[in-house]
C-alpha positions as CSV (number, residue, x, y, z in Angstrom):
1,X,-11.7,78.3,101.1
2,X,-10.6,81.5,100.4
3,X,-13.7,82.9,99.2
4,X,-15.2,81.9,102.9
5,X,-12.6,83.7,104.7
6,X,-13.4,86.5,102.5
7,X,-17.4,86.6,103.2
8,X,-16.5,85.9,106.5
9,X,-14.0,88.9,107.1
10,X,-16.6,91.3,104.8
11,X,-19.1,90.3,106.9
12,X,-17.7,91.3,110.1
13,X,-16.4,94.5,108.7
14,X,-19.8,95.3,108.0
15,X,-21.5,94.4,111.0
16,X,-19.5,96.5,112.8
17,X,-20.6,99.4,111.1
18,X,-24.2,98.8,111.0
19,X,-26.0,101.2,113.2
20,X,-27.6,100.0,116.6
21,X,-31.3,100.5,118.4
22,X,-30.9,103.0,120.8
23,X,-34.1,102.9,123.3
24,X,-36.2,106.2,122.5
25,X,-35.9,107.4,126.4
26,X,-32.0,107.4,126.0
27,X,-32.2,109.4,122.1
28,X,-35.4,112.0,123.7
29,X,-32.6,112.7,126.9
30,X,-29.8,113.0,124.3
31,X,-31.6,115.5,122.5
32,X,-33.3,117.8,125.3
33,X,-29.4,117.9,127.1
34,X,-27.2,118.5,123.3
35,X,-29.9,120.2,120.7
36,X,-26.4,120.9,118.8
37,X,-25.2,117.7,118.3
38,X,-24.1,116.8,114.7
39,X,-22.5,113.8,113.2
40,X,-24.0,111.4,116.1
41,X,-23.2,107.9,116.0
42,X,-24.4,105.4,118.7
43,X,-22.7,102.6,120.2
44,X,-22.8,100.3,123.4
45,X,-20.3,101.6,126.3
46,X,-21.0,98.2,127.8
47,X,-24.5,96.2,128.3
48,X,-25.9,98.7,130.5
49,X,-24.9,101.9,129.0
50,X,-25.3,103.7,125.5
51,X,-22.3,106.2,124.2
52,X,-23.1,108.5,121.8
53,X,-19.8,110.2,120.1
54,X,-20.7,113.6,118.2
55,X,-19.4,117.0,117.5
56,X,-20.6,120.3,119.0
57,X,-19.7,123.4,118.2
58,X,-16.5,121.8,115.9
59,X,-15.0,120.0,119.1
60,X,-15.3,116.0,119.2
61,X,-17.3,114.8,122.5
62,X,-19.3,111.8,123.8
63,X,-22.2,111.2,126.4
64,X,-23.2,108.2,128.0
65,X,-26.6,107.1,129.4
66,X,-27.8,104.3,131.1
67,X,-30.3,101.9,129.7
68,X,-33.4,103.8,131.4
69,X,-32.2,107.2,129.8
70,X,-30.1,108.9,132.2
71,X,-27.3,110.6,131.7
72,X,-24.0,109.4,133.0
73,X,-21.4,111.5,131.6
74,X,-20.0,113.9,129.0
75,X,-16.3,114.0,127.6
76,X,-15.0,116.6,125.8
77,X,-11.9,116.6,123.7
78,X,-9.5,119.2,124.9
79,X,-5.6,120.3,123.4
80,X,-3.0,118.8,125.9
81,X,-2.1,121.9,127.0
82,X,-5.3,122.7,128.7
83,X,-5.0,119.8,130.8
84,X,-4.3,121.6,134.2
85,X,-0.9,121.6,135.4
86,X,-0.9,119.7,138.4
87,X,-2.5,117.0,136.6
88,X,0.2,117.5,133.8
89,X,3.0,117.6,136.6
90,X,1.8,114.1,138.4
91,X,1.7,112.4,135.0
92,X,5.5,113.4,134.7
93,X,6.1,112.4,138.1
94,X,4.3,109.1,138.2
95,X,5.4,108.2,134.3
96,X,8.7,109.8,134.0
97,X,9.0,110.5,130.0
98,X,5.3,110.0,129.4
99,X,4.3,111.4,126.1
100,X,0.8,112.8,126.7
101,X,-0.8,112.5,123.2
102,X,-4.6,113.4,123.8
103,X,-6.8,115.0,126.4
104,X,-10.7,115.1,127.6
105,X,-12.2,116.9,130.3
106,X,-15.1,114.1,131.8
107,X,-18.0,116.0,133.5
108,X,-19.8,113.2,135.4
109,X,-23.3,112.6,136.8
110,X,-22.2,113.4,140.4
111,X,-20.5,116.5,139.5
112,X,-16.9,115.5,139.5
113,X,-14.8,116.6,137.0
114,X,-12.2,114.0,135.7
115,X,-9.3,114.8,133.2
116,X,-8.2,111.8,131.2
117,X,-4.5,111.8,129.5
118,X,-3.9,109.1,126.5
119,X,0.3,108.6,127.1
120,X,2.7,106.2,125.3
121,X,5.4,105.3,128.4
122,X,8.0,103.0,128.1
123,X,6.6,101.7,124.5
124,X,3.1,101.4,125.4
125,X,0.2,103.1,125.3
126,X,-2.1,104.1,128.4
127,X,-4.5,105.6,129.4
128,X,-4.8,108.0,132.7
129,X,-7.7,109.9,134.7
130,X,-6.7,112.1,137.2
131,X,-8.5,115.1,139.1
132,X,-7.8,118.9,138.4
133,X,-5.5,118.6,141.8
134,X,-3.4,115.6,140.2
135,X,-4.6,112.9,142.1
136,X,-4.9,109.9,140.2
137,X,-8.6,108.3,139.4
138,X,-7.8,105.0,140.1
């Protein structure tokens, strides 16, 4: 019995490492829009889009396309303290003693701009998106 647990849990650890099929219209958009992406690995955002996570220019980032190839959006890692402050300042107000332990700045299809904060607040772990004004996403 054991040895079937085993296989079993190897064989999941290694199916989720295996790479996917991305559609060749989604890869050919990928490349024209980052020619200086390294270290890209695909996965599925959900059943209609593709995420690709990669580095550019030594900063992590990630861009999503829909299934026919276009581009959704692009986040990019940025330091907490670049987050702008009136997003910072309705984090503190909404989540009094919010820890705000990662940043991106989103840059979407339609043009919006969208800063996401990862928080821990009272013991768990959230995450926020909020415009540059600090008004919440959602």
């Amino acid at each position: 019995m054991k040895k079937v647990i085993v296989l079993q849990f190897l064989f999941v650890s290694l199916s989720t490492y295996a790479q996917i099929e991305v559609p060749s219209s989604i890869t050919t958009a990928f490349i024209k829009k980052f020619p200086d992406a390294m270290h890209v690995k695909w996965g599925k955002e959900n059943a209609k889009e593709y995420e690709a996570n990669f580095k550019m220019n030594g900063i992590n980032m990630s861009a999503n396309y829909d299934i026919s190839g276009s581009w959704k959006e692009t986040e990019t890692e940025i330091s907490v303290k670049d987050l702008p402050e009136a997003a910072s300042k309705s984090i503190k107000t909404k989540y009094p003693n919010a820890i705000i332990s990662g940043a991106g700045k989103i840059e979407r299809a339609d043009g919006k701009i969208v800063y996401e904060a990862d928080i821990k607040w009272n013991g768990k772990k959230k995450e926020v998106e909020l415009f540059a004004d600090g008004k919440f996403v959602k």
